[in-house]
N, C-alpha and C positions, 0 to 999 in steps of 0.2 A: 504494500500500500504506500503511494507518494506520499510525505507527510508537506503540509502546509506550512510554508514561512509568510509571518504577517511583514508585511514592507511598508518602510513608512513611504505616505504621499506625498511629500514635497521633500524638497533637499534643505538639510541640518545640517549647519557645520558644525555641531556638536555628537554628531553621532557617526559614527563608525563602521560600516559593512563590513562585512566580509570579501565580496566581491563586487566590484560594479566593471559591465560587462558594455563598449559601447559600440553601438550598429546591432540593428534587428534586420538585419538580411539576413542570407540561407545561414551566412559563420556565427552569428550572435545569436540567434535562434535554436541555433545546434546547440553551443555551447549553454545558453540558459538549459534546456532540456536536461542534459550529461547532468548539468548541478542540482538540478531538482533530482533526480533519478540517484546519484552515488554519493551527493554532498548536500543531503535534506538540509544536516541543518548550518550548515550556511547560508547566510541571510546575501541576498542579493538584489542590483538593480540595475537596468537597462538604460543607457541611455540613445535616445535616437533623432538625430536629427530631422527629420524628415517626418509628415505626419502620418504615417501611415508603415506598417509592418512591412519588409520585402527587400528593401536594398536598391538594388536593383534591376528586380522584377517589378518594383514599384515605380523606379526613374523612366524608365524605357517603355514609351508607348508607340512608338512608331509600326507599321503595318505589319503582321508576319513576324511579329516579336518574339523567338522562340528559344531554346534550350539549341546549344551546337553540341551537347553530348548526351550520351541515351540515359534516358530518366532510371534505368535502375540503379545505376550508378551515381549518378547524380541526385538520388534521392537518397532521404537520409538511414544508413543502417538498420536505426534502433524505430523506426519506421517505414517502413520502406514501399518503392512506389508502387501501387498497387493495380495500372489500367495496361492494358499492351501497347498503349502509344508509346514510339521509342524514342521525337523527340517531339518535346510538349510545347506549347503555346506562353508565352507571359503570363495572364490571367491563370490560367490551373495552375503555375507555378508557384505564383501571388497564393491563392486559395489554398496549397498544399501548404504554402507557411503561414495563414494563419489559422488554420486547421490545428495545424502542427502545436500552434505558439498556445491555444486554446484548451487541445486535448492534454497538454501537461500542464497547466496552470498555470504558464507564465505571463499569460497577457496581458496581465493586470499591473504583473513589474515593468511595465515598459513605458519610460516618462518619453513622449514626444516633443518634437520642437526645440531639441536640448541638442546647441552644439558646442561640444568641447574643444578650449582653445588651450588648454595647457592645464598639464601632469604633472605634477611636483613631489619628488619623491621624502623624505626625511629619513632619516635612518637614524634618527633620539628616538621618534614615535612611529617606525617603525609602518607607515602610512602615506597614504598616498593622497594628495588632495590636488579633487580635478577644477577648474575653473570654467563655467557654463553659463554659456549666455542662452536666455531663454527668448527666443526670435518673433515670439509672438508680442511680449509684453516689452523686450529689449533690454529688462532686469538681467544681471549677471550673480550668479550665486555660487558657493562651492559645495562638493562632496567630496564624503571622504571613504577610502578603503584600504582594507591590508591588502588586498590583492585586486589589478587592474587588468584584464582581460579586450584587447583592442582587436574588434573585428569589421574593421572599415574597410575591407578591402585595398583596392592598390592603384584606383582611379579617381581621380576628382569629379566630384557631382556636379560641379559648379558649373562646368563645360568644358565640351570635348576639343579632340584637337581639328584647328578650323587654319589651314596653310594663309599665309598670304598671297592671296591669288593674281596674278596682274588684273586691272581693270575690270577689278570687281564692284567698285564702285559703280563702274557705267552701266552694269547691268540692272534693265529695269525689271525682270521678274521677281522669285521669291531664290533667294537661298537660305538654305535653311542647315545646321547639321541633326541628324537622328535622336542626337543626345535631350535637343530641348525639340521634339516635336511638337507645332502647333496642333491645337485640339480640333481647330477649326479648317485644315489646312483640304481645299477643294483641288483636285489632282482628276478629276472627270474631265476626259476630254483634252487633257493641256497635253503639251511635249515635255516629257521627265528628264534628266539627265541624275544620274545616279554615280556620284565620282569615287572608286573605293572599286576595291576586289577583295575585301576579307568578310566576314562569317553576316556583319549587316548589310553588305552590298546586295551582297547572293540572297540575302533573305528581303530584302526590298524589291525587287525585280518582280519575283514569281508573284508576289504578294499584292504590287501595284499595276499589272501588267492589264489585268483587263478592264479593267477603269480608265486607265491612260488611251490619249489619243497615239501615241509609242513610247516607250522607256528605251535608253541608252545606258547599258555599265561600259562608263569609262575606266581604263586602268591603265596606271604607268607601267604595270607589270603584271602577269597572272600569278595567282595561288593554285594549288593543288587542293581539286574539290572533290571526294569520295562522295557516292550515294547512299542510302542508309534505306532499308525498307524503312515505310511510315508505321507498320505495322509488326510487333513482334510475333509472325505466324507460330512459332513453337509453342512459344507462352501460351497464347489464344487457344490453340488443342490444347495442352495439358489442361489448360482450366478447367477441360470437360471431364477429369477423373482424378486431379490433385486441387487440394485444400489450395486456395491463395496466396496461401505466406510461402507454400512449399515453392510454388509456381516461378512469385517471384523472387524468392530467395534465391533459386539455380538459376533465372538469369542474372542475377549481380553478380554471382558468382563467377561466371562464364563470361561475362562482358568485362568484369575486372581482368581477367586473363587472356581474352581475345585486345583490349586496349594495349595488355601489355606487352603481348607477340607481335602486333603491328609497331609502335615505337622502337622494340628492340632490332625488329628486322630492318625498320627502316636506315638507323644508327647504322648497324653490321652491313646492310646489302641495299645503301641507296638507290642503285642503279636496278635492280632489280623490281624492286618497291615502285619507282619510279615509273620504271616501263607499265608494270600493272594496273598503276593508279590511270594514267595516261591512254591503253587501252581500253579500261572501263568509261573513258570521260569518252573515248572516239567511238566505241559504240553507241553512245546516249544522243552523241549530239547530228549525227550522220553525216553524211558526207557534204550537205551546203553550208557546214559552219567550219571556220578557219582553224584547224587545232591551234596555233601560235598563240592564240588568246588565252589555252588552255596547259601551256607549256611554259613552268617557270623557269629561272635559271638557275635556283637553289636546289638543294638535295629535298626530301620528304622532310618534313619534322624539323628544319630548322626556322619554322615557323610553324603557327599550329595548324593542324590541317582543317579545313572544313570540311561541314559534311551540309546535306543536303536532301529532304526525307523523298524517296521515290522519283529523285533526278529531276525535281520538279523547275530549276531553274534550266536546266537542258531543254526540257521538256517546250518553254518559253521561249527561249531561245528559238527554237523552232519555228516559232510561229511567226508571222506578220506583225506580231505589237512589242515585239522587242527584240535586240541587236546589244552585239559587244564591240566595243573598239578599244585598242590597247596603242595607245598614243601619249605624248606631252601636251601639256597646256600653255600652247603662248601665251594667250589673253584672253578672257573676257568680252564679249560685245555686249550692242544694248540688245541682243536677241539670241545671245548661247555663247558660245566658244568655240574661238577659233583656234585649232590642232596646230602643233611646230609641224607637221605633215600639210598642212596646206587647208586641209580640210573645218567645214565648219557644223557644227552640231545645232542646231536650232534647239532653243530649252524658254519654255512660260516655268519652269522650276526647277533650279540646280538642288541637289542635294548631296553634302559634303560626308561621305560616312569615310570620313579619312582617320578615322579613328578616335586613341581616347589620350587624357594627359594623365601620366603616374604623377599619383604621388603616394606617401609612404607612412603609416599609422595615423592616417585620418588629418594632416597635413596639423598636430598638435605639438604642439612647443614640448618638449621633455627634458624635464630639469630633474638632477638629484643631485643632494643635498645644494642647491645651487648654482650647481652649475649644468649649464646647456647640454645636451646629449643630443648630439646630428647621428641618424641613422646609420651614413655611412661611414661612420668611427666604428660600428660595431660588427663583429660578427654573430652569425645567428646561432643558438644551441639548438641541437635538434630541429633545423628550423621553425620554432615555435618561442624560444627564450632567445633575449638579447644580451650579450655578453657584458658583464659588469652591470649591469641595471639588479635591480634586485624586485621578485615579485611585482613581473611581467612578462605577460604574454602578449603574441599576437599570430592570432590565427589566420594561416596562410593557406590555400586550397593549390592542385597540382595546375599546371600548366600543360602537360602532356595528358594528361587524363582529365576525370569528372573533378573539379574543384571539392565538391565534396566529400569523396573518399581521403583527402588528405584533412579536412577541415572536423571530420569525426574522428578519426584517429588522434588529432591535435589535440582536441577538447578532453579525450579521453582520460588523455594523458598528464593536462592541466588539472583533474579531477583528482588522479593517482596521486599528483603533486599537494594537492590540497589536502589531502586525507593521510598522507605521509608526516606534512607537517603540522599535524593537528597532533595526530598521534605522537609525534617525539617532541612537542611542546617547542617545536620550530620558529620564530615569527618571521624569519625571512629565510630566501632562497636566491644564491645569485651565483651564474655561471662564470666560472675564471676561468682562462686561455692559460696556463700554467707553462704548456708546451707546444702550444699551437700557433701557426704565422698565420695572417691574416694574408690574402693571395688578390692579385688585381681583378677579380670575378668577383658580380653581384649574384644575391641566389637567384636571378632570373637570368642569367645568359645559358641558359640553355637554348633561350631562342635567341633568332636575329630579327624578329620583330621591330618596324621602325619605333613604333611606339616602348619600346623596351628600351632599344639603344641610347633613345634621347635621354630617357630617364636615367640609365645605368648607374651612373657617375655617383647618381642621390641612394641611392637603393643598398641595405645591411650587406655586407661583403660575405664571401664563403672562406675559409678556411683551409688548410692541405689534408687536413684526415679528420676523422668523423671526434665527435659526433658535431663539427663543425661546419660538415660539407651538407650541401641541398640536394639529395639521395633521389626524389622524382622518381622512389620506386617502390610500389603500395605494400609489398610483400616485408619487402626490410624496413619500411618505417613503421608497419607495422610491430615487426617483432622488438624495434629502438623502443617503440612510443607506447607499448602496450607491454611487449613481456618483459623488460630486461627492469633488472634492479633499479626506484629511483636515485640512491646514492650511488655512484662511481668514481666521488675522487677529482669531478670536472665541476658538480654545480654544489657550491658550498654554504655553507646553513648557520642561521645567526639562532641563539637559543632565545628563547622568551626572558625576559628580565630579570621575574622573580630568580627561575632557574642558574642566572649569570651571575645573582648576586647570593645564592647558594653558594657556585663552585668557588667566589671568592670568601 
């Protein structure tokens, strides 16, 4: 039986959590769950910017908004996704968290409209105090916890990334990017031009195409786009003779395994990988569509692959209301854009889905005992713990795989840690590099992502040997994050006071 923690309603600088956990997207949502479930009576609270539960399933409303990886996997472990759609829409995803946030009682911890501008650690009291302005009222107030749990993900909400484009001024239609789609935005009938070739382009196309008078994806280069049945036909039979949970328990199972036979092979035998990926797109697309468009110049995997449910952007492609060209952008006119090829696109609406902008623990000032703590000073423990910081986490999800098979494993493990240090009358926890060098890699240069690259520079560094290094591999972080002893000798532990003024 979950037991119930009463939570205060408004923030006290006088009182003290246990946890306070901020972002109610899929990682803070997980993580509240794990604490309700293994760490009842730790008293906690949410803090969320945004009004409403999702992250961003909540930010992202633009056409065809959907999951790029298959929902067993992507849904969470300790509930798991339960329909044979393999990749879901925004809205179910929204709904499956606040379902999620509901059926374990946390949705009552979750203060909205609270964003955190800075973390201040003390290590006399042993406490964290956050500084929150509340955006409705414009009042700033603080909280306080032993333990601070940051799951903002790794992109700015505020706005995506939008190029300086030549003569974009003189264009009189709409340009818009994905990230803040208008609500009201009439796309019946105009010429689209759609700039981008990653995981929103492909998904805007097929999405806007029969509405539009033509859609255009522009792209300075292609990605490599895998097709994915829409439909888990396996799953869908067994349902007629295994229980639900069995059903989709074997596929997370199998989908965890199959993500990770493709990644490895792609790493081991690019060229091979390549050729395959490359033949399934030239079956899809037939022979009046250019491969060139569909032929990148990178290996697999060193960027994330897309996928695409039932080839439905091929499928478009096909038809008469939309076209790929894979060109530069000289300029801007007052009626489209005109290509470094000569050529000109006609557009009543550009839409920039050129990507997003990192930033890095919720773009929050972190101070202890005073002084500044820049992310990339540190490197990461376990990828979950920051090196010298003391009692903090931040839940990171994979990049190669479903974000959140690494993002429950994290939490899991944040829980272990909690329940560790309760028991041995711990009040703090903090990872020391004793023998480890910090190395010119961020934990995200596994891709060559442009949006990766630009950020690199700001992003927690990786280390030479574990448990220092970003591992991007479900099986062994698994076994780091769940089986292995929490003491090793790497993350070191401050005893509770009474206890210190015992041993002296």
């Amino acid at each position: 039986m979950r037991r119930s923690v009463v939570m205060p309603q408004a923030a006290n600088a006088s009182e003290v959590l246990d946890v306070l956990i901020v972002g109610a997207g899929i990682s803070g949502i997980g993580m509240a769950c794990h604490l309700r479930e293994t760490c009842a009576e730790q008293s906690f609270a949410i803090l969320e910017r945004r009004a409403a539960i999702g992250g961003t399933w909540d930010l992202f409303r633009y056409p065809g908004i959907r999951s790029d990886s298959d929902m067993f996997t992507f849904g969470y472990r300790f509930r798991p996704w339960q329909e044979p759609k393999t990749l879901s829409d925004g809205a179910s995803i929204r709904e499956y968290l606040v379902d999620t946030a509901q059926e374990y009682g946390i949705a009552d911890q979750i203060h909205y409209g609270q964003k955190t501008t800075r973390a201040a650690w003390s290590s006399d009291e042993a406490c964290w105090t956050l500084t929150v302005d509340d955006e409705a009222s414009g009042q700033t107030h603080s909280w306080r916890a032993r333990y601070l749990v940051l799951c903002t993900g790794y992109y700015r909400y505020d706005a995506g990334h939008m190029p300086d484009f030549p003569g974009a001024d003189r264009f009189k239609g709409q340009l818009i990017h994905p990230q803040q789609w208008p609500e009201d935005l009439d796309y019946r009938n105009k010429k689209v031009v759609v700039i981008g070739s990653g995981a929103t382009a492909i998904t805007l196309v097929p999405a806007m195409a029969e509405e539009t008078a033509h859609i255009t994806m522009l792209q300075r280069s292609p990605s490599y786009i895998a097709s994915l049945p829409a439909v888990d036909q396996i799953s869908k039979t067994l349902q007629r003779w295994l229980p639900d949970r069995w059903v989709f328990g074997m596929a997370r199972k199998r989908n965890i395994h199959i993500q990770r036979l493709i990644y490895v092979a792609a790493r081991k035998y690019p060229k091979l990988v390549r050729r395959l990926l490359l033949a399934s797109v030239r079956r899809q697309v037939g022979n009046d569509v250019d491969m060139r468009h569909f032929t990148p110049s990178y290996n697999p995997w060193d960027e994330r692959l897309c996928v695409v449910p039932n080839g439905d952007l091929f499928k478009t492609l096909r038809s008469d209301k939309a076209d790929i060209v894979t060109d530069h952008i000289e300029t801007f006119t007052e009626n489209g854009i005109q290509l470094k090829s000569g050529e000109t696109l006609e557009a009543d609406i550009v839409i920039s889905a050129t990507g997003l902008n990192m930033q890095m623990l919720g773009d929050i000032e972190l101070v202890k005992d005073g002084e500044v703590q820049a992310p990339n000073q540190h490197m990461t423990y376990k990828g979950v713990l920051l090196e010298n910081v003391p009692n903090l986490a931040a839940i990171f999800g994979y990049t190669n795989a479903s974000w959140t098979l690494k993002a429950d494993i994290a939490a899991t493990y944040v829980c272990r840690l909690l329940q560790h240090m309760a028991a041995e009358g711990y009040r703090s926890a903090t990872p020391r590099a004793v023998d480890a060098q910090a190395q010119d890699s961020s934990i995200m240069d596994a891709l060559n992502s442009n949006y990766v690259q630009r950020a690199s520079h700001r992003l927690p560094r990786q280390g030479d040997k574990l448990p220092w290094r970003v591992l991007n591999h479900y099986s062994r972080d698994r076994d780091m994050l769940v089986e292995q002893p929490i003491e090793d000798g790497v993350l070191q532990f401050d005893a509770a006071a009474d206890e210190r003024r015992d041993a002296a």
